[in-house]
N, C-alpha and C positions, 0 to 999 in steps of 0.2 A: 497584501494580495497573496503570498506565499501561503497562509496559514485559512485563507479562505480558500481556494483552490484545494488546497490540502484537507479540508474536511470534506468537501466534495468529493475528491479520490475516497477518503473513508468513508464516509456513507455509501458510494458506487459500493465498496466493497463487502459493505455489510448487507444490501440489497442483491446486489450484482450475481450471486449464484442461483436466488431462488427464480430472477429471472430468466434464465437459462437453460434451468434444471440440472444444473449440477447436483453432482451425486455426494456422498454424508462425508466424507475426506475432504471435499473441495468446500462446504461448507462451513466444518470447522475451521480449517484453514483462515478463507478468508474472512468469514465473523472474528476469529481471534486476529487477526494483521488491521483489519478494518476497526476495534477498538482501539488498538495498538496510535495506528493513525491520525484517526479521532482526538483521544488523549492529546497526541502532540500536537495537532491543531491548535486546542486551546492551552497548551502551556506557554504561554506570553514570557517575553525576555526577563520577568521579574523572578520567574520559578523556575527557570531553567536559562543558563546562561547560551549563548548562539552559537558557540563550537561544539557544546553541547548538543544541541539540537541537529547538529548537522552532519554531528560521528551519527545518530540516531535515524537520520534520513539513508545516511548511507545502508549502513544496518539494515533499514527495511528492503531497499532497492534489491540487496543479497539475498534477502529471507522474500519477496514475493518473485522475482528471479526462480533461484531456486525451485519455491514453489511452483510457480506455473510448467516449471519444467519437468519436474518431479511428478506433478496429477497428470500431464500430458501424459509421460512415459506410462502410468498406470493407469491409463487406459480413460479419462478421463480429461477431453481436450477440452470441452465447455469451459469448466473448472479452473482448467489452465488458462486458459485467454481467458480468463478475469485477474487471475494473478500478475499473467504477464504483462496487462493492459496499465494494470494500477500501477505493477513496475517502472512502468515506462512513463508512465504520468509522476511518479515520484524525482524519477530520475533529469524527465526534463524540468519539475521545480530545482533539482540542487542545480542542474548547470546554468540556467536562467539567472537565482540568484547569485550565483560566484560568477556573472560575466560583468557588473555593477562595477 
């Protein structure tokens, strides 16, 4: 369930600016986090081990954080509320699965 959720947040993300009209910052960003995401989607336990994947969820939650806050400040909220939306959707997958 984690890992299909999780391509969903990646695809929102790689979609998710041009529906809004965010501006060429906001869509680098999240096309480059939204492969990012993707990729771990499909990296199954065989190719990447689970403490692994989940220093890497962390990782992203900082890096689309960041980001949404960072396009916010530059003038670019659209942008941002896609970052921080996905953040947030990352972050409640890691606490979901560490409550197991």
């Amino acid at each position: 369930m984690h890992s299909a959720l999780e391509l969903l947040g990646g695809l929102t993300l790689l979609a998710g600016p041009f529906l809004v009209g965010a501006g060429p910052a906001a869509l680098v960003a999240s096309f480059s986090l939204g492969a990012v995401v993707v990729g771990l989607a499909f990296a199954g336990p065989d190719s990447l081990p689970i403490a692994a994947h989940q220093s890497f969820d962390l990782m992203l939650v900082a890096a689309l954080g960041a980001g949404g806050v960072g396009l916010a400040l530059a003038g670019d909220p659209a942008g941002g509320l896609v970052l921080a939306a996905a953040g947030a959707l990352e972050l409640t997958l890691i606490t979901r699965a560490g409550a197991r």
